[in-house]
C-alpha positions as CSV (number, residue, x, y, z in Angstrom):
1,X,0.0,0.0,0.0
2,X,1.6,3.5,-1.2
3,X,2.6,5.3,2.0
4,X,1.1,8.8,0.2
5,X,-2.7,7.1,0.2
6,X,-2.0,6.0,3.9
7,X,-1.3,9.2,5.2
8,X,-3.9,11.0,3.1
9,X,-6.9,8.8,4.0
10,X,-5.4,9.2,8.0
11,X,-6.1,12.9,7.0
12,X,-9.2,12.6,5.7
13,X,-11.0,10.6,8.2
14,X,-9.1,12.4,11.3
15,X,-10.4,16.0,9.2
16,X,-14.1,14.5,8.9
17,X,-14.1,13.8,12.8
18,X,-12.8,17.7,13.7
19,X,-15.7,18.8,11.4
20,X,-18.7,16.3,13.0
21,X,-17.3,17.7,16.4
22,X,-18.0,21.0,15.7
23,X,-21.3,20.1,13.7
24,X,-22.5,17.3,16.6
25,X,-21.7,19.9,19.9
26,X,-20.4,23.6,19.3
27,X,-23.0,25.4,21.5
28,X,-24.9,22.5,21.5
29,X,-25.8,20.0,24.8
30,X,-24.4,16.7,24.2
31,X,-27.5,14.3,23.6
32,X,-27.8,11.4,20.9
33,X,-25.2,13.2,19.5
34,X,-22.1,11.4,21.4
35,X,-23.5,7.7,20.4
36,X,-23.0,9.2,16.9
37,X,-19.9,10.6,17.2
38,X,-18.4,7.6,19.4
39,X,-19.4,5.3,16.3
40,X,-18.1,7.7,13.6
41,X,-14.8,7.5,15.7
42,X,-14.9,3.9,15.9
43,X,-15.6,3.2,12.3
44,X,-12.9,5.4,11.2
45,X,-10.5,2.8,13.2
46,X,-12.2,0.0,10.9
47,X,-12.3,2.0,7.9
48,X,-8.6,2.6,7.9
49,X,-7.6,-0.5,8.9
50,X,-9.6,-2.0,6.1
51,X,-8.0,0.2,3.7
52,X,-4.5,-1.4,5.3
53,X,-6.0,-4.9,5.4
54,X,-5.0,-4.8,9.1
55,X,-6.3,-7.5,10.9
56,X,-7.5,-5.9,14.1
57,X,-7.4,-7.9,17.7
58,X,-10.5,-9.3,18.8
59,X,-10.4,-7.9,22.2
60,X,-11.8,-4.5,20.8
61,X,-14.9,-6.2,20.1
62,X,-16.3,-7.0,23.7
63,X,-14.5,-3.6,24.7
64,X,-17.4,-2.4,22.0
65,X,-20.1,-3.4,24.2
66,X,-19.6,-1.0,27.1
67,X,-18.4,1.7,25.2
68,X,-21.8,1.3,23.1
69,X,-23.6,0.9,26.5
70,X,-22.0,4.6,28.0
71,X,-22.1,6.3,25.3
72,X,-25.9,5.2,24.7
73,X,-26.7,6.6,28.0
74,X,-25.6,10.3,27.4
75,X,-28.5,9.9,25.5
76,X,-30.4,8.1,27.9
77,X,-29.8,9.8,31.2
78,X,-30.2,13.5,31.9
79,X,-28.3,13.6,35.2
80,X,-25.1,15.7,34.2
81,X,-22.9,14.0,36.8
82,X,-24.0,10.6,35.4
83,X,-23.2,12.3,31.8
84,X,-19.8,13.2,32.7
85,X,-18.9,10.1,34.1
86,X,-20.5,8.2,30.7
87,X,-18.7,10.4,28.4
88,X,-15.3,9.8,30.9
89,X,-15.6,6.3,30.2
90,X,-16.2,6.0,27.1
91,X,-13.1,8.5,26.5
92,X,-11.2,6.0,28.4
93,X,-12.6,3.1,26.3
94,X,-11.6,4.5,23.2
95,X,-8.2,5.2,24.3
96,X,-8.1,1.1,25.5
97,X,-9.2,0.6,22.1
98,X,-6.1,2.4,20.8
99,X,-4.1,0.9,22.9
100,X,-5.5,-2.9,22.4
101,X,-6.1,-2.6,18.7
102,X,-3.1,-3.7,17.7
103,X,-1.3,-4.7,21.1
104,X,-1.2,-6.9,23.9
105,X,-4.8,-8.8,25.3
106,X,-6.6,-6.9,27.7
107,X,-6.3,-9.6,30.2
108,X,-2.9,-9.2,30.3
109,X,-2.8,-5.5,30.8
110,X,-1.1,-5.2,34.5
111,X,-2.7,-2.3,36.8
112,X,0.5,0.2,35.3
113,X,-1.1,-0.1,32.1
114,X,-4.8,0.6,32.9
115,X,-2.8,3.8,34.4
116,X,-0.9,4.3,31.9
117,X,-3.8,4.8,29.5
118,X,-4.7,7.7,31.1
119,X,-1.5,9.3,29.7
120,X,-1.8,7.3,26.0
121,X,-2.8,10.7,24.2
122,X,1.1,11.8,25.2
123,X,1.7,9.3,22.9
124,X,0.1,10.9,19.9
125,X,2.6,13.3,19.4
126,X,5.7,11.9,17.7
127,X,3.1,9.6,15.6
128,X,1.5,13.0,14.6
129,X,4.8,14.5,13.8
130,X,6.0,11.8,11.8
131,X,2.6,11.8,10.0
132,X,2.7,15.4,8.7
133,X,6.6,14.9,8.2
134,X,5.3,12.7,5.8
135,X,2.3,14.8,4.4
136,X,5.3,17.3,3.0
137,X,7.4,15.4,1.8
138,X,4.4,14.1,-0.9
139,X,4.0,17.6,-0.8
140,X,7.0,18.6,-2.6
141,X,8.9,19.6,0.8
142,X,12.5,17.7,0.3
143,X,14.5,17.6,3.2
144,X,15.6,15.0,5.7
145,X,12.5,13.6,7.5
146,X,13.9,14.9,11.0
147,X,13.7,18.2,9.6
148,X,9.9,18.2,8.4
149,X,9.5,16.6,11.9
150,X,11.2,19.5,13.5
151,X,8.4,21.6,11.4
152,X,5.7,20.2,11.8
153,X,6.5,20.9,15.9
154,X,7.0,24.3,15.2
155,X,4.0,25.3,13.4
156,X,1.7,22.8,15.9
157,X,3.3,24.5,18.8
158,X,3.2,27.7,17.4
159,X,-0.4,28.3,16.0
160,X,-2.4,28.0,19.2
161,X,0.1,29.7,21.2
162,X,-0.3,32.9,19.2
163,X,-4.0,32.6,19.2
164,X,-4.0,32.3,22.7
165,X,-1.3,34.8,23.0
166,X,-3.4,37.4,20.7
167,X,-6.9,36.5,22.4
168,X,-5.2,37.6,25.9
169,X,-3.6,40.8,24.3
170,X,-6.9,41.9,23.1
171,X,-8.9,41.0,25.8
172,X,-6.2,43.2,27.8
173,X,-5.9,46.0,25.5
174,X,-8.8,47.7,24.2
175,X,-6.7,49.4,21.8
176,X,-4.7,46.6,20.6
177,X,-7.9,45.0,20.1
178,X,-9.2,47.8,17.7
179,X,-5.7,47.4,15.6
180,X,-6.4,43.5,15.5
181,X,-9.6,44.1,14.4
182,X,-9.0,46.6,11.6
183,X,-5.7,44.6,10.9
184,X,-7.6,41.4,9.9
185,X,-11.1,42.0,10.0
186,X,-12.5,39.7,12.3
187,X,-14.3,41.6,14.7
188,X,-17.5,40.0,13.5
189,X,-16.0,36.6,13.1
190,X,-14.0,35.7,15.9
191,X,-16.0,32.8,16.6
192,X,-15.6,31.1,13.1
193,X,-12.2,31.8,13.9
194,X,-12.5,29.8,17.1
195,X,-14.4,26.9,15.6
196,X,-11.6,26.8,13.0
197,X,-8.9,26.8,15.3
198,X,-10.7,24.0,17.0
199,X,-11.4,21.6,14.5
200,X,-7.2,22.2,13.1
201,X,-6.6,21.2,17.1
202,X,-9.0,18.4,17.0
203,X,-7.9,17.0,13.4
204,X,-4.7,16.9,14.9
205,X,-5.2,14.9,17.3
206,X,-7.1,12.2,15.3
207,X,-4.2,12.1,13.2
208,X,-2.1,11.6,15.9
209,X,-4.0,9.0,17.7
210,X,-5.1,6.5,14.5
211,X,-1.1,7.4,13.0
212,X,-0.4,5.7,16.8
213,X,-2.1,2.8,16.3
214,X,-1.6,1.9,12.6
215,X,2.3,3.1,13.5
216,X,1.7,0.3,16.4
217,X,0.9,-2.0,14.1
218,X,3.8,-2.0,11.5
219,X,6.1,-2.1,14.1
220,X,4.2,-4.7,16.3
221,X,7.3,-5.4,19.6
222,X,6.8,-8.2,21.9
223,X,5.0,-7.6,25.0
224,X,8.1,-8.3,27.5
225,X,11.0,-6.5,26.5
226,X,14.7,-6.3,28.4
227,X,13.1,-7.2,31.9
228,X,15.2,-6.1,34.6
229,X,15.9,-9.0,37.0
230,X,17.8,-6.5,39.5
231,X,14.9,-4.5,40.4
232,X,14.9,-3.6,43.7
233,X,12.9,-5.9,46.2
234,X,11.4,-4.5,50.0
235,X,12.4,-7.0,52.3
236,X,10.4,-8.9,54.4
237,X,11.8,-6.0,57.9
238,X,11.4,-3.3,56.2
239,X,7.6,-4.3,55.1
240,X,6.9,-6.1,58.4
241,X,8.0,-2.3,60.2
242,X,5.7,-0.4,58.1
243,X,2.4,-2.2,58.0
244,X,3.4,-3.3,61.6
245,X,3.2,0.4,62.3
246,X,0.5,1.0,60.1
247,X,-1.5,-1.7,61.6
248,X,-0.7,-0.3,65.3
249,X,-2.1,3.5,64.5
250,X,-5.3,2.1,62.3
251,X,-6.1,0.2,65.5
252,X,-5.7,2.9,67.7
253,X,-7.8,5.2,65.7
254,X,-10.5,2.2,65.6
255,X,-10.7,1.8,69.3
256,X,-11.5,5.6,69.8
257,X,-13.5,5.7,66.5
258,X,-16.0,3.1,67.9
259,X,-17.1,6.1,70.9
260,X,-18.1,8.7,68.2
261,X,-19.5,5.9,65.7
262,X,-21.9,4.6,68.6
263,X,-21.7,7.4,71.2
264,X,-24.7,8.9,69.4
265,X,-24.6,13.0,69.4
266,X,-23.8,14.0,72.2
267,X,-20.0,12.6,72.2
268,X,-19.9,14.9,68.9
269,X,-21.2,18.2,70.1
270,X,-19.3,17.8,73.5
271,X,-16.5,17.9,71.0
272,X,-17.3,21.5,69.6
273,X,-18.5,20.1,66.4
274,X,-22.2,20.0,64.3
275,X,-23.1,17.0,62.1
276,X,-22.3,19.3,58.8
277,X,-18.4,19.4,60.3
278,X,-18.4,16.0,61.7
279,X,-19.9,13.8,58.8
280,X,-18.4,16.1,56.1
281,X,-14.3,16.4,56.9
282,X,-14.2,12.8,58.5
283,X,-15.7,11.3,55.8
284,X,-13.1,12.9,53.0
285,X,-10.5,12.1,55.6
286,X,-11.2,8.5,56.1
287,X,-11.6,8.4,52.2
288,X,-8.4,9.5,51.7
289,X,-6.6,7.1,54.0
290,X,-8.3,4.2,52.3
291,X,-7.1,5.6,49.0
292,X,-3.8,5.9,50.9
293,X,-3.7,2.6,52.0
294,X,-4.8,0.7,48.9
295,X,-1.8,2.8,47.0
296,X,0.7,1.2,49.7
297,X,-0.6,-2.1,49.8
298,X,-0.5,-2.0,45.4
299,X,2.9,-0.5,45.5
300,X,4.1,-2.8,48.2
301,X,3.0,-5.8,47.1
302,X,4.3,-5.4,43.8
303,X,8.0,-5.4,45.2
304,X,8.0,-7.0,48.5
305,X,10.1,-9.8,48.3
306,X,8.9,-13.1,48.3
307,X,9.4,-16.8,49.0
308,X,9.6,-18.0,45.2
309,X,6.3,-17.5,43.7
310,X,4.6,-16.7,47.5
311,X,4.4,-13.9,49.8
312,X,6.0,-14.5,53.7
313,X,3.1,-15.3,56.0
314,X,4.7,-12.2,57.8
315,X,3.7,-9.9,55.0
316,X,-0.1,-12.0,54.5
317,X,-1.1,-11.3,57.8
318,X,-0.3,-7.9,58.1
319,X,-1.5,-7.0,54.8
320,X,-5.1,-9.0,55.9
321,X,-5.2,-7.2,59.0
322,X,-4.4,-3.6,57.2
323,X,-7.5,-4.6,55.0
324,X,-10.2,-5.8,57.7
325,X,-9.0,-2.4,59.5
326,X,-9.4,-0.2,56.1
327,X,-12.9,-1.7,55.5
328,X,-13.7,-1.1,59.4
329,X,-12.6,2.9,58.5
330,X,-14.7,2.7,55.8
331,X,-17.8,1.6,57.4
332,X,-17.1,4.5,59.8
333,X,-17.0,6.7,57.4
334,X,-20.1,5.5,55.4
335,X,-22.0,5.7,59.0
336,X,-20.9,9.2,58.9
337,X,-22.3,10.1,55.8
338,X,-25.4,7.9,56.8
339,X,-25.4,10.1,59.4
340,X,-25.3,13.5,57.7
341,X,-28.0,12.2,55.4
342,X,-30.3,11.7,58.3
343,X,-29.9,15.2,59.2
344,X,-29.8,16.9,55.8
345,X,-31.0,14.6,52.9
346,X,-29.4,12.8,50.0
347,X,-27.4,14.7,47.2
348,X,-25.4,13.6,44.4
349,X,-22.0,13.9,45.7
350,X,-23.6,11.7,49.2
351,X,-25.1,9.2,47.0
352,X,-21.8,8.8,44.5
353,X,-19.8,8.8,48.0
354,X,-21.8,5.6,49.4
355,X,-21.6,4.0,46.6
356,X,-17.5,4.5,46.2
357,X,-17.1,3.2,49.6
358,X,-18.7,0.2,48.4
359,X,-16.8,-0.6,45.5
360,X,-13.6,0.7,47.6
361,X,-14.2,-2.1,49.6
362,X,-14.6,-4.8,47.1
363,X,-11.6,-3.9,45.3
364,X,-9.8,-4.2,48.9
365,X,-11.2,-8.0,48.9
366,X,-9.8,-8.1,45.8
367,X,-6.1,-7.4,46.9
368,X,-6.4,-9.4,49.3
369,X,-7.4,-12.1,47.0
370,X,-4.7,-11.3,44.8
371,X,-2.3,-11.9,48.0
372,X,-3.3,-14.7,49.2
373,X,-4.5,-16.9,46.4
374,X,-4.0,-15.6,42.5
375,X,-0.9,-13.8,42.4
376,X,-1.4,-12.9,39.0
377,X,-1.2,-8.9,38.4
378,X,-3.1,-8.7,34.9
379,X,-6.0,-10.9,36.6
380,X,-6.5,-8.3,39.2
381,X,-6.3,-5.5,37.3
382,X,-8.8,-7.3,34.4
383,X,-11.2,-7.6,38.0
384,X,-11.1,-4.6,39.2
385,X,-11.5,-2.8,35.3
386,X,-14.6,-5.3,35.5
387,X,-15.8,-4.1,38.6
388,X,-15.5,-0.7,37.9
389,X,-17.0,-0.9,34.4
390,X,-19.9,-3.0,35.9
391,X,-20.2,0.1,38.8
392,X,-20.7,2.6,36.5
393,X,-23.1,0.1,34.7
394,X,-25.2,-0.2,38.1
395,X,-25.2,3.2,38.6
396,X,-26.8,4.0,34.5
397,X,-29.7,1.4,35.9
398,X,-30.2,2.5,39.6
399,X,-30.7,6.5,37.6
400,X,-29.3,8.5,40.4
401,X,-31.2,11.7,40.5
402,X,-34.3,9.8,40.6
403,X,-33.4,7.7,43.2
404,X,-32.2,11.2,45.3
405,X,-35.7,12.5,44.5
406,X,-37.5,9.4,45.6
407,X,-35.4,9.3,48.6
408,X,-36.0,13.1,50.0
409,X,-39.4,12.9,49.2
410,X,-40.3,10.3,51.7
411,X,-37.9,11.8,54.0
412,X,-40.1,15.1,53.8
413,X,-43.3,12.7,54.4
414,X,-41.3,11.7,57.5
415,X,-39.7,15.1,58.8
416,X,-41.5,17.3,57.5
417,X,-37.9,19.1,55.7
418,X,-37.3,19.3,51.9
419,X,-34.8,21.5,50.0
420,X,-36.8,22.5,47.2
421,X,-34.0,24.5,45.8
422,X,-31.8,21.4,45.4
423,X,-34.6,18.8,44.4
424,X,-35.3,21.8,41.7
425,X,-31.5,21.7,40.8
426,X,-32.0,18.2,39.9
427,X,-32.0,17.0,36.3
428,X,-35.1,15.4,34.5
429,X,-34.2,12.1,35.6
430,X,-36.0,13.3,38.8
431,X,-39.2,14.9,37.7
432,X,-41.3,11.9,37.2
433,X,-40.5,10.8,40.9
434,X,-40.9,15.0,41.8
435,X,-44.6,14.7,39.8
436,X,-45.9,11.8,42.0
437,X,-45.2,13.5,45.0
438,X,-47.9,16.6,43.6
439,X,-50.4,13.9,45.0
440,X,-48.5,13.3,48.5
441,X,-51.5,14.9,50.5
442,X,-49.5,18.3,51.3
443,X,-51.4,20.7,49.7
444,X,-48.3,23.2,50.3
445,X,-45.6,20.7,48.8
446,X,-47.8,19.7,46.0
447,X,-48.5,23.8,44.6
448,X,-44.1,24.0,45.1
449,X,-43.9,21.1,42.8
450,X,-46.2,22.4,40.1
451,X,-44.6,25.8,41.0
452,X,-41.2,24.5,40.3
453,X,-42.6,22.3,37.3
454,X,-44.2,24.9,35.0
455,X,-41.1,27.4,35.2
456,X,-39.1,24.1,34.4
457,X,-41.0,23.5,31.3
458,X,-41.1,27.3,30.4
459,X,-37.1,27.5,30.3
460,X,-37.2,24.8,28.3
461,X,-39.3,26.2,25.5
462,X,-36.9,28.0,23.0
463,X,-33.7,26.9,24.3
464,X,-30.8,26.9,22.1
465,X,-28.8,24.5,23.9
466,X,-31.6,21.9,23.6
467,X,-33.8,23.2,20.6
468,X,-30.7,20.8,17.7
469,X,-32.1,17.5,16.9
470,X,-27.9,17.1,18.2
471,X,-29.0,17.3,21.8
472,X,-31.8,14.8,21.7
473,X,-32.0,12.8,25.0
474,X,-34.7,10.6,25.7
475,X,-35.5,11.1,29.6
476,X,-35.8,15.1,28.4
477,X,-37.9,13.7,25.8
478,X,-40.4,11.9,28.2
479,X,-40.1,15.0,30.5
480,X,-41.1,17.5,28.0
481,X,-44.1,15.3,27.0
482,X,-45.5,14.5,30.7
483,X,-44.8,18.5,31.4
484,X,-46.6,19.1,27.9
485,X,-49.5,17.0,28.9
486,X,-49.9,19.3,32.6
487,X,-49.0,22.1,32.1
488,X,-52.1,23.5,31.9
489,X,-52.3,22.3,35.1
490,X,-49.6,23.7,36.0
491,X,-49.9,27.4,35.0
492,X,-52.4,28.0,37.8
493,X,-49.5,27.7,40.6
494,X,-47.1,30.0,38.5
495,X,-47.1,32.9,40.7
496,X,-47.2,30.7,43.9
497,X,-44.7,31.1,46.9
498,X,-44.4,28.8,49.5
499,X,-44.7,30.3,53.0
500,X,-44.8,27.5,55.2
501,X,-42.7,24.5,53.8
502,X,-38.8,24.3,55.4
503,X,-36.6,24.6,53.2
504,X,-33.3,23.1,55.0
505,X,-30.3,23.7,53.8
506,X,-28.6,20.6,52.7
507,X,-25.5,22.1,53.5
């Protein structure tokens, strides 16, 4: 295959993506856009290998499945939490498919390569390089290929630091600005300009990235290269010292722990603090030490040395006792948040908390596992990318900002205290589960509602952020017809304040 049609159709698929981006979500909310644009990106992977007749590895196939499934529900959910992490993963999906397309199973992929992926778009750049080094010399441009590489830097470099350079200068200078503007004309225009700029930036980096993989694939190494035999090993004192010591202070912190955790609320306020301080910095504090502690016990593990294939019993027990004393923290800290809940409601960043201590805990078991009984690195990290995937998965299905709706609602029926500013903050997943509660029995909670639920589907009307068939999302969708079909209804309680409904603070 001619190296000059290679690099062109990298170009011309990588140029088609930049445009469908700006097309797809300039100024627009991202809706049943991102499945599209997820699938043009895929294809273009298929397309180009098919024009190589490159055989890619099966693995991306099933890796297909939950990037379909994410980016499916960007179109699905309305939560925008839930729609960041969804577009995350599927970012981070893509980039596994870089990396597996033409490279190593992702069963064998050790926990420093699931990291590692996080960096993989670093590695665009010298593919990128090498590509347009390559687009000028068909163009004409005959010099040595370091050379064009050492151009093609300069100008990538260069073009978005002046832009950013001259947008700063004339933002600064009002009179610099004016000479700008008569200089070039673009007064009226500096947002093509932008949307120009942006689609060169993002046709560079699809160049980059598929000139990474196909580049991968031509010069295919083996997995294992040069391993170093002499790498440094923590001996079985120096680990038996530190998670000796780590064990001591954990169990300490335990024994006093267990007065506040059943003390009840007195013990806390005799202390000077209020739930907000108590539940809120102990639970991000406990959080982090768990973090902390799986970090050491990963690291550790890793390089402690062992007894052939086997860990010393010295270094199982005391990496089992760090872990039942971890998960014991956790618990206190997820009795915290329970805690702070009880007194203030459920929110997003509560609900995505309990749930992380949860699957904090079951990656812990799987350590532990890993020590004790499969010693194999690439099978724990292939569990806990399972686990995680399958997380966010659970998450899509339980359809979080419902379930926070459903959840304050009854707590109101119970106490008698609803934020209506945060249950109105809420995104469409909730409204369904905020309609049924119009019919609760509480005449004053039921006119907030409809209050809160006609001025939601006025804003809506004539929106240009979700007017484009681009942002098309079907819980909006259902919304916008169940609001439709009441808002009749509705329009009585539009001028409606609430005077005797608490509105707690959830702090």
């Amino acid at each position: 295959m001619c190296k000059r049609y290679v690099t062109k159709s990298l170009l011309a698929v990588s140029l088609v993506l930049g445009l469908l981006f700006d097309y797809f979500f300039f100024e627009k909310v991202p809706g049943i856009s991102f499945p599209l644009y997820v699938f043009f990106i895929a294809a273009g992977l298929f397309v180009i290998a098919n024009f190589l007749k490159k055989q890619i590895n099966k693995d991306v196939a099933w890796l297909l499945i939950p990037l379909l499934f994410f980016s499916v529900m960007v179109f699905v959910r309305a939560s925008f939490l839930l729609i960041f992490l969804n577009i995350a993963a599927s970012l981070l999906l893509l980039l596994m498919i870089a990396e597996a397309a033409f490279g190593r199973k992702v069963k064998n992929l050790l926990v420093g390569d699931y990291i590692k992926n996080l960096i993989l778009p670093f590695k665009f750049i010298r593919p990128l390089f090498l590509t347009l080094s390559d687009l000028l010399s068909f163009c004409g441009v005959n010099k040595d290929r370091k050379v064009l590489s050492q151009v093609a830097m300069g100008i990538i470099i260069t073009i978005p630091v002046l832009f950013i350079f001259l947008l700063l200068f004339s933002s600064a200078d009002l009179i610099f600005q004016k000479y700008l503007s008569d200089l070039i004309n673009i007064d009226i225009e500096s947002e093509t300009v932008f949307r120009c700029v942006l689609i060169f930036i993002l046709t560079l980096i699809y160049i980059g990235a598929y000139s990474y993989i196909f580049r991968k694939a031509e010069n295919k190494i083996a997995a294992d290269q040069n391993k170093n035999n002499n790498v440094y090993r923590v001996g079985q004192i120096e680990s038996n010292i530190l998670f000796g010591s780590i064990n001591v202070l954990f169990f300490i912190f335990i024994i006093v722990q267990l007065a506040y955790l059943f003390g009840g609320e007195s013990n806390i306020s005799a202390q000077g603090f209020t739930y907000a301080e108590y539940a809120r910095r102990g639970f991000f504090e406990l959080i982090a030490v768990a973090i902390i502690s799986l970090l050491l016990l990963l690291i550790t593990e890793k390089y402690v040395a062992r007894k052939e294939t086997d860990h010393e019993l010295g270094f199982k027990i005391l990496s089992a006792a760090l872990v039942v004393q971890v998960i014991l923290i956790m618990a206190s800290a997820f009795t915290r948040l329970s805690l702070y809940e009880e007194a203030y409601g459920f929110t997003t960043l509560r609900l995505y908390s309990h749930a992380f201590i949860v699957l904090l805990a079951i990656i812990f078991c799987l350590l532990l596992y890993k020590i004790y009984i499969d010693k194999r690195e690439n099978t724990f990290a292939f569990r806990v990318f399972i686990l995680i995937v399958s997380f966010l998965a659970v998450m899509n299905f339980l359809n979080p900002d419902a379930f926070i709706a459903r959840r304050n609602i009854e707590r109101f029926a119970a106490t008698g205290k609803l934020d209506f500013m945060y249950l109105d903050s809420l995104s469409d997943d909730a409204v369904p589960d905020i309609i049924n509660a119009i019919n609760m029995g509480d005449e004053e909670l039921g006119k907030s509602f409809a209050h809160d639920l006609y001025w939601r589907a006025q804003n809506k009307i004539g929106s240009p952020f979700f007017s484009k068939w681009q942002s098309l999302n079907l819980s909006r969708m259902r919304v916008e017809k169940i609001l439709n079909s009441k808002i009749r209804e509705f329009e009585q309680y539009k001028d409606f304040e609430p005077q005797n409904l608490d509105r707690a603070s959830v702090n």
